[in-house]
C-alpha positions in Angstrom: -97.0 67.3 -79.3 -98.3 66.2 -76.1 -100.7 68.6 -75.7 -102.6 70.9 -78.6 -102.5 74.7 -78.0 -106.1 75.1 -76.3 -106.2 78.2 -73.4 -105.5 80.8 -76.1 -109.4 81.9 -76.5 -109.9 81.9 -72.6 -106.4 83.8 -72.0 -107.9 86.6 -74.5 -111.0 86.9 -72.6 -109.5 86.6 -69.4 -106.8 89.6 -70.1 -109.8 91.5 -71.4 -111.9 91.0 -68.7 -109.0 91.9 -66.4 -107.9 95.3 -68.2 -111.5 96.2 -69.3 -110.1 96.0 -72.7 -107.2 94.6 -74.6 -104.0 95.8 -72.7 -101.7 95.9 -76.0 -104.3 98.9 -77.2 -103.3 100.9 -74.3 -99.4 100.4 -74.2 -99.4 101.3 -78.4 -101.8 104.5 -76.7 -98.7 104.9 -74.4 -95.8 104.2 -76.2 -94.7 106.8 -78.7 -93.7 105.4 -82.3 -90.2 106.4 -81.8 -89.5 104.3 -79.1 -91.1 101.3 -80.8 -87.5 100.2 -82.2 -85.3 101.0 -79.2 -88.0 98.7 -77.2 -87.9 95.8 -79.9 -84.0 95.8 -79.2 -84.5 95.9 -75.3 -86.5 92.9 -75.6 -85.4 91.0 -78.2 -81.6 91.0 -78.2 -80.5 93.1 -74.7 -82.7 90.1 -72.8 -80.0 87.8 -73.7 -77.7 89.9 -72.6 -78.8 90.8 -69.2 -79.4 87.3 -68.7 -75.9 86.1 -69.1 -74.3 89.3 -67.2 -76.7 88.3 -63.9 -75.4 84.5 -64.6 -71.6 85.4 -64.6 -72.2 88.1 -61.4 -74.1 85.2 -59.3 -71.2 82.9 -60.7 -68.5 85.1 -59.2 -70.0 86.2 -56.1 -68.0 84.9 -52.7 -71.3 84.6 -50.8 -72.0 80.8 -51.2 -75.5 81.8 -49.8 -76.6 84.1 -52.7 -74.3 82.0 -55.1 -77.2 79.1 -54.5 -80.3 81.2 -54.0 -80.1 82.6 -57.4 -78.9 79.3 -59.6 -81.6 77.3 -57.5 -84.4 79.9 -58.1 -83.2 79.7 -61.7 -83.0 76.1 -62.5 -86.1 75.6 -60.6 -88.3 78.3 -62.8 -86.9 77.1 -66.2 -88.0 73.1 -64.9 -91.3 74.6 -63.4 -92.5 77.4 -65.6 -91.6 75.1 -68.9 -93.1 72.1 -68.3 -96.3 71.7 -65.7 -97.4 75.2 -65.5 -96.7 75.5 -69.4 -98.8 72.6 -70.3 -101.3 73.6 -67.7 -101.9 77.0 -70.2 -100.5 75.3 -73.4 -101.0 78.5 -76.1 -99.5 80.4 -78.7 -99.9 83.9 -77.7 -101.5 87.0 -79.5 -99.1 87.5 -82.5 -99.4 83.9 -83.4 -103.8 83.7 -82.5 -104.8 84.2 -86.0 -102.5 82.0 -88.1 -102.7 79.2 -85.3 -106.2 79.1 -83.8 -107.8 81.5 -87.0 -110.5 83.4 -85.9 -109.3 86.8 -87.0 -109.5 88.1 -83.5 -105.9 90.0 -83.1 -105.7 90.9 -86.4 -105.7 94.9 -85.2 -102.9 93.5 -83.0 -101.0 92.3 -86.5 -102.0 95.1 -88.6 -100.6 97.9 -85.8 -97.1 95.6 -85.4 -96.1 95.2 -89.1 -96.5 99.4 -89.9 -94.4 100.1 -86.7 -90.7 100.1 -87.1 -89.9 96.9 -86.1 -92.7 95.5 -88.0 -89.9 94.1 -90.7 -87.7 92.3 -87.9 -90.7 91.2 -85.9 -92.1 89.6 -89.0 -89.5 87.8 -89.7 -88.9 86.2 -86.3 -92.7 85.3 -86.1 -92.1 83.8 -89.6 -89.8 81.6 -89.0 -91.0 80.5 -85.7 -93.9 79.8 -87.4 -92.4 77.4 -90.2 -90.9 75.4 -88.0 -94.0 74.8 -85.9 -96.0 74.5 -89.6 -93.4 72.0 -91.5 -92.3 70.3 -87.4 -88.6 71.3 -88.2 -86.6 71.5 -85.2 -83.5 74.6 -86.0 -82.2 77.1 -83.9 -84.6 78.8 -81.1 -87.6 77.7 -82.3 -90.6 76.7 -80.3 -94.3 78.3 -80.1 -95.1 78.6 -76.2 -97.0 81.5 -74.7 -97.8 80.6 -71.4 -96.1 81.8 -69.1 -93.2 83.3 -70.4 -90.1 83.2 -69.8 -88.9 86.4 -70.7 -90.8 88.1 -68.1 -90.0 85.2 -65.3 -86.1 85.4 -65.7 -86.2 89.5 -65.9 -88.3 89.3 -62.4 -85.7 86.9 -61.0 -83.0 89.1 -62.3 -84.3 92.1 -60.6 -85.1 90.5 -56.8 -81.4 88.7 -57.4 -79.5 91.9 -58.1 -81.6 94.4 -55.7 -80.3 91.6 -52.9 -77.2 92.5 -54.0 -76.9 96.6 -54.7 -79.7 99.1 -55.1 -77.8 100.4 -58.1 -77.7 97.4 -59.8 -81.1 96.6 -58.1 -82.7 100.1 -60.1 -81.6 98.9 -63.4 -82.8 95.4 -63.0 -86.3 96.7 -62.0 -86.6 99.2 -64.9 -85.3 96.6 -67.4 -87.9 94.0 -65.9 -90.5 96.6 -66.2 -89.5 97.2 -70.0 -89.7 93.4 -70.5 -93.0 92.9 -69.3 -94.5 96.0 -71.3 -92.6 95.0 -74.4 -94.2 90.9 -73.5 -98.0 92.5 -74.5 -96.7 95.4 -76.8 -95.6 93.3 -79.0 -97.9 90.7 -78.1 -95.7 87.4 -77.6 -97.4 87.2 -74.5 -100.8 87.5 -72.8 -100.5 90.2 -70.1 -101.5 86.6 -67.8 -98.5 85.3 -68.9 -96.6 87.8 -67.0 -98.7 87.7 -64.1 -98.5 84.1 -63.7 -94.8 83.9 -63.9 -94.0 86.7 -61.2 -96.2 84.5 -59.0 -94.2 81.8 -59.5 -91.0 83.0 -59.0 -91.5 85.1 -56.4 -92.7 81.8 -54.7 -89.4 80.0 -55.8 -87.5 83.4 -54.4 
């Protein structure tokens, strides 16, 4: 509402220009078709869950120190990353580029995602995100915002928070970030920039 979606054509030629190439071509390259599912779930449902585990360790923790590092850092990229830097880069991403700004140019992108495995579930989730933004209907977890993400920023903070804490903990929380920002282009909610831009960011907060 208070700014239109506008950066999406530079982002595209910026992450292709970058990559020397679209980099959600080379991670369906990588990525074998069996694991397409399992990653949908890592990203889409385990993300929530990883989240709140890391919020109820740092909750519980005796070190008043780390208590406040972490819920500072977090507070501080939700505020930042959602509002100046979002509307700074206001954009609706590669799986929504063709039904929101309609020039056809991820429709590869769309054609790959709905013959994958996830392609039912992802469709529906893009759908419905995409009704509420067409009909302005606020319900449940809606909103269209691709830059930067939030997915990738919270799974970076997660992983410097927890490596402070335990290297086992801190191998798990690096692998799963790792997953989130390959799953971010694979899927293509996100502009590989996206990611970039929000690991600055909260390594700065950090």
């Amino acid at each position: 509402l208070l700014i239109p979606f506008f950066a999406d054509p530079t982002l595209a030629r910026l992450d292709q220009l970058i990559h020397f190439g679209d980099p959600w071509r080379a991670l369906h390259i990588v990525l074998p078709r069996w694991l397409d599912y399992p990653l949908f779930v890592l990203y889409s449902v385990l993300w929530f869950v990883e989240l709140t585990v890391t919020i109820v360790i740092a909750s519980m923790l005796a070190s008043r120190f780390s208590r406040e590092r972490y819920f500072t850092a977090l507070v501080l990229s939700v505020i930042v990353l959602s509002s100046p830097v979002r509307l700074l880069g206001s954009s609706v991403g590669p799986i929504f580029y063709d039904r929101i700004i309609g020039d056809g140019r991820f429709a590869d992108l769309m054609a790959v995602l709905s013959a994958n495995p996830s392609g039912p579930d992802l469709m529906r989730i893009t759908d419905y995100l995409f009704n509420s933004y067409a009909t302005n209907t606020m319900v449940m977890g809606t909103g269209i915002a691709a830059f930067p993400s939030l997915h990738v920023a919270l799974a970076f903070l997660n992983a410097l928070f927890l490596s402070s804490l335990s290297r086992g903990l801190g191998y798990f929380a690096w692998m799963y970030f790792g997953i989130i920002l390959f799953g971010s282009i694979y899927f293509g909610w996100h502009y590989a920039l996206d990611g970039y831009i929000s690991i600055l960011v909260v390594a700065v907060l950090w």
